[in-house]
N, C-alpha and C positions, 0 to 999 in steps of 0.2 A: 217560535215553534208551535205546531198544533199541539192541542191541549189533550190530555192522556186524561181519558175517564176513568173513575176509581172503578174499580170488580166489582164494587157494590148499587153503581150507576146503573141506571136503563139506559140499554144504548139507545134502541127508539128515542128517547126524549135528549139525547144530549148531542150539544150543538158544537161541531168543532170549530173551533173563530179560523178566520182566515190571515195566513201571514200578511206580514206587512205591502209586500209584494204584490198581492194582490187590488192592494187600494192604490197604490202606482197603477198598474194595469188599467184599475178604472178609470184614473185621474188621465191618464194619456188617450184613451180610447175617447173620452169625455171631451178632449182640446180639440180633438182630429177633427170629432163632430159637431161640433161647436165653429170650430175652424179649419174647414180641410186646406186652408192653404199652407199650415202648420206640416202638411207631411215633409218639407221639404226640408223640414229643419231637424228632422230627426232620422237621416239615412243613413243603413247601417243595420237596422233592424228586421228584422222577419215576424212572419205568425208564428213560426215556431218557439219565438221568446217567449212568449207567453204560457201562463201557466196552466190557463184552462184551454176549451175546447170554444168553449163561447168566446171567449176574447180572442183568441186565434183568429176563430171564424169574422169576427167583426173588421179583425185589421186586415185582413185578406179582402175582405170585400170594400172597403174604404183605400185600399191601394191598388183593386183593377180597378173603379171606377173614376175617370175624371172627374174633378172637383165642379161644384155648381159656376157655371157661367155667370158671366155680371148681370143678364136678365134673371136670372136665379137668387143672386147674391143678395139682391135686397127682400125678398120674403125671406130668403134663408133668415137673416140678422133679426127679422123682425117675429120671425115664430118664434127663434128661440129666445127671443125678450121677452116674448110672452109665456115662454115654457116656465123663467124666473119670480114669474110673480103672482102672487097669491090669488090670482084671481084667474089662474090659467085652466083650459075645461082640462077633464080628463089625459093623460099620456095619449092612449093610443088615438083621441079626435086630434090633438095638436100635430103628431108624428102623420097623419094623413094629408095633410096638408102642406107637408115641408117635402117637396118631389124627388130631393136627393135625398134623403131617409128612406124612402120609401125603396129607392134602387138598394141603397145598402143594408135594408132588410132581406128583400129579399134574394140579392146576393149571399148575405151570413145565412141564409137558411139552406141555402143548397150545401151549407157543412155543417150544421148545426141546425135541425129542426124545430128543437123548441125555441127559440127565439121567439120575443114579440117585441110590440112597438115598443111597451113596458121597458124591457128592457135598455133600449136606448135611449129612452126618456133618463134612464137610473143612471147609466154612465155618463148622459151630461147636466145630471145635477149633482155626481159627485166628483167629477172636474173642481176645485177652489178657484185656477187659476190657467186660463188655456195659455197664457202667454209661461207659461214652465213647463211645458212640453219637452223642449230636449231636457229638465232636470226628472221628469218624469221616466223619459224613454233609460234614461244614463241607470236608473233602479234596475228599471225592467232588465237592460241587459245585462248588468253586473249580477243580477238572481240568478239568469239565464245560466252566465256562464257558472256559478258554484253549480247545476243542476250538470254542465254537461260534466264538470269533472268530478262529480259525485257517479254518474255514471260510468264514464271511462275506468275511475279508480274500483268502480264494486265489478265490471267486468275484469279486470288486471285477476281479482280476485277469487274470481272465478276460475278464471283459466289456470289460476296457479295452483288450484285443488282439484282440476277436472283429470280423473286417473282415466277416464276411456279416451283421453287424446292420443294418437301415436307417438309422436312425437313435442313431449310436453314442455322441455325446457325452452326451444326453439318457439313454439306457440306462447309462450307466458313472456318473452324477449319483444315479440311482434305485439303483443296486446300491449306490451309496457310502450311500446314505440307509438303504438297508438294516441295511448296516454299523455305522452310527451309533446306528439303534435296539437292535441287539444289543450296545452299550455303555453304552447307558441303560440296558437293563435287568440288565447284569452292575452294572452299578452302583448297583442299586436294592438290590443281595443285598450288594454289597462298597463302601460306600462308600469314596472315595480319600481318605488321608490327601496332608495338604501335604508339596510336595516329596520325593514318590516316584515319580520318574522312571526309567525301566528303564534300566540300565546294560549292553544291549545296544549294542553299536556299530551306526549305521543301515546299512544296506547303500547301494551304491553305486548312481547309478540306471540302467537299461537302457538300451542303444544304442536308438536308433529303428531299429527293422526298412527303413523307408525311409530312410534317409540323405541319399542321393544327392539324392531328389526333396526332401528340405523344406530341403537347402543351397539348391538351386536357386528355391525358391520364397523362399527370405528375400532371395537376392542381386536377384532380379524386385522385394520391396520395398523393397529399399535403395537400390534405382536410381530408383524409381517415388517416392519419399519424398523422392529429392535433387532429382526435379525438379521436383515438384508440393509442393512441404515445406509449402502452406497445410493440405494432407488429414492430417499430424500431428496440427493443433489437434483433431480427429476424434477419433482415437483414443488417446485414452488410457486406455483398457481394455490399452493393448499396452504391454509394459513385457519389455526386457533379458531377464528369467528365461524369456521364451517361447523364445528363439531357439535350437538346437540346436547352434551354432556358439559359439566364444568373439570369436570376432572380427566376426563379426553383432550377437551382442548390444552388444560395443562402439560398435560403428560407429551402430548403434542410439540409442545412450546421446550420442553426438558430435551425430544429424541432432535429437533433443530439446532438445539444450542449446543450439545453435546455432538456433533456433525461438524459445527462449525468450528470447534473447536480444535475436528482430528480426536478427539478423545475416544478412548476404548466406551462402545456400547452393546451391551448385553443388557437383560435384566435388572441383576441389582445396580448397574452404574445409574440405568434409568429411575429408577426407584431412591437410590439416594441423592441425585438430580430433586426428584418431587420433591424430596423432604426440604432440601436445602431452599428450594423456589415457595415454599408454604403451600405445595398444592394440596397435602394430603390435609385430607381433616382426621378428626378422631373416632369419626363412624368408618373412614378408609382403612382396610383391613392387607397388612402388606406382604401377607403371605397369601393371599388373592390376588395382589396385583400382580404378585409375581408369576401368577401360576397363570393368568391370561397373556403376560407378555410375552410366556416360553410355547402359546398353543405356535401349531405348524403353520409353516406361513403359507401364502399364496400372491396372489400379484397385486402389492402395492400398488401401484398407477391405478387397475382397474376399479379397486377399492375408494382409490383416494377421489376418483370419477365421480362414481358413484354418491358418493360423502358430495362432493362438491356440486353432484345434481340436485342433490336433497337439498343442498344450501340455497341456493337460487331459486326454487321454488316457493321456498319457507322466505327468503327476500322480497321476493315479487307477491309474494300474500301481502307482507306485511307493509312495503311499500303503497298498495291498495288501501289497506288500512288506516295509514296514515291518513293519506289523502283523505279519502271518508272521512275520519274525523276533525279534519280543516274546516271541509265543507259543511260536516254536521253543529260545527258551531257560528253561530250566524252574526259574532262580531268580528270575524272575523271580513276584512276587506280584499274584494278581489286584488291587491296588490299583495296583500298577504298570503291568501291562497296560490299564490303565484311560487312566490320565493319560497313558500315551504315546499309546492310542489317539488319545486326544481331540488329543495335539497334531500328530499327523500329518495327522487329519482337516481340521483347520484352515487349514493349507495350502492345501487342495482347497477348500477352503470359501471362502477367498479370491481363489482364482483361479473358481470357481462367479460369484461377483457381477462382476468383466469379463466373464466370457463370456456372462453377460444382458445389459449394460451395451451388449455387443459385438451382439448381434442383436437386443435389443428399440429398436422402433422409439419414438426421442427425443421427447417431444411438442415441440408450434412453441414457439419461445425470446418475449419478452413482445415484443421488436422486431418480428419475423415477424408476431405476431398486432395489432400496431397499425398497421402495413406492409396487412396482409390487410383490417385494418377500414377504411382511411382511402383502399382504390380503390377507385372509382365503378365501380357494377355494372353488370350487361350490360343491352341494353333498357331500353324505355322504365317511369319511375315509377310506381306504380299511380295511380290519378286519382279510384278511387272511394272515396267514404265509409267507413271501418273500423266494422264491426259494432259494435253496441250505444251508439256515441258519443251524446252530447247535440246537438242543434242549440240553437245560444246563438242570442237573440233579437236 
């Protein structure tokens, strides 16, 4: 990881080192130009693997131009013999002279301007070994891919807090879909071996920026729930893990089981429910709870909505976050960034199907539809003949 200057540093004078990644970068760009018939053995790759702009620019210009011809091939091999030995003139006299250098200069310069010969002399002197070109390119892409799903995952993240979207739950489902395609296809390059799970510790999940207001909307359903407890059988797309509270979610977990039960639910049944389940602590005050579970109700479902959109967004943060910190740790291996992906994603993907469950509308149950068949319709029977029939004799 780049090196974090202390507050007492000069930034002018301190040097960030470059990741590992980057001497891959040079070691591959170094083989290419050393040996451009090497490109062939590392396809698969782009400029945009690459980390910088200069290295971009050089692979770009070393893949439109064809490789030196066999009248070429032999000053080629023999500059750059001479580029290795101590008694070689200057970089840019040697690079003048070598006529395919000279195109993929100034090719790399029409995207990258400051380029000099210098510089191509640097990346194939720090090549070790040109014939490790595809172990070289094999870094380069696996960096590649942690950066794109360091992306995808801090866009997830994004869109899971962004309040000016119109439609935000739906938007944070599609960036998540996103996400997931950008794990297919790392995974298409790195298949995941079993049981290589990242041994990052998961981060912790985010406060809800609202607080206040979705205690206050759970405590509307808690009340709304103990007095109307038939509108539970509804919803069960809503389950404990939505609630932002630990004592919501319990008390949550009390008005289900007490449902399921057929048991009488009011107030105090709810309330010694908690006690019996250990939810209450001893900062919980139960002549408080009592007195939010008896406010007036209003419409569970719409509430429970609500709760359950707040859930999936605060998912889809955190699920981003995850991600990010796979990627943020750099032992971890793309096969492992894979499989965590996938089982962060999962989550989200399980709370994805309540939250259709929760707005698509239920088709009629078979009762309702034989209920619907079996009332007599409005107005009178039709009386005429039905088209095409036979008249029997």
């Amino acid at each position: 990881m780049p090196h974090a200057p202390h507050p007492d540093e000069d930034s002018l004078l301190t040097v960030t080192p470059w990741p590992p990644v980057y001497y891959a970068e040079q070691a591959l760009l170094g083989a290419l130009l050393s040996d451009p018939q090497r490109l062939a053995d590392v396809a698969g790759i782009g400029p945009e693997a690459f980390s910088t702009a200069a290295h971009a620019a050089v692979f770009a210009a070393i893949r439109a131009l064809p490789a030196p011809g066999p009248a070429e091939a032999g000053d080629h091999a023999a500059a750059l013999a001479a580029l290795r030995t101590k008694s070689a003139p200057a970089p840019a006299e040697q690079t003048k002279h070598i006529a395919w250098l000279d195109r993929v200069l100034a090719a790399a310069r029409e995207r990258a301007r400051g380029l000099t010969a210098a510089h191509l002399h640097g990346l194939i002197s720090a090549c070790p070994d040109p014939r490790h070109a595809p172990a070289y390119a094999r870094i380069v892409v696996a960096e590649y891919a942690r950066r794109r799903l360091r992306t995808a995952a801090r866009h997830l993240m994004h869109t899971a807090r962004d309040a000016s979207l119109p439609h935000p739950v739906p938007n944070a489902l599609a960036a998540a879909d996103a996400l997931a395609a950008v794990v297919d296809d790392v995974a298409a390059a790195f298949p995941p071996h079993s049981g290589s799970l990242p041994r990052t510790p998961a981060p912790p999940p985010a406060p809800p920026h609202d607080g206040e207001e979705a205690a206050q909307e759970e405590r509307l359903l808690l009340a709304t729930a103990t007095a109307r407890p038939a509108d539970i059988e509804k919803m069960r797309w809503l389950t404990a893990q939505d609630f932002t509270r630990p004592l919501h979610a319990g008390l949550w977990q009390c008005l289900t089981a007490l449902v399921r039960r057929r048991a009488p639910v009011d107030p105090v049944t709810v309330l010694w429910q908690a006690q019996q389940r250990g939810v209450l602590s001893s900062t919980d005050d139960p002549k408080e709870l009592l007195g939010f579970l008896a406010e007036p109700d209003v419409s569970a479902p719409c509430l429970g909505e609500r709760i359950l959109h707040r859930a999936v967004l605060a998912t889809a943060h955190h699920t981003g976050h995850r991600i990010e910190a796979f990627t943020d740790d750099p032992a971890n291996t793309p096969y492992q960034l894979i499989v965590g992906s996938r089982r962060a994603l999962a989550d989200l993907t399980a709370l994805r199907t309540r939250w259709h469950q929760a707005t698509t509308p239920q088709p009629a149950t078979r009762s309702a539809r034989r209920r619907a068949k079996a009332a007599p319709r409005a107005g009178p029977q039709p009386t005429t003949t039905p088209p095409f029939s036979r008249i029997t004799r």
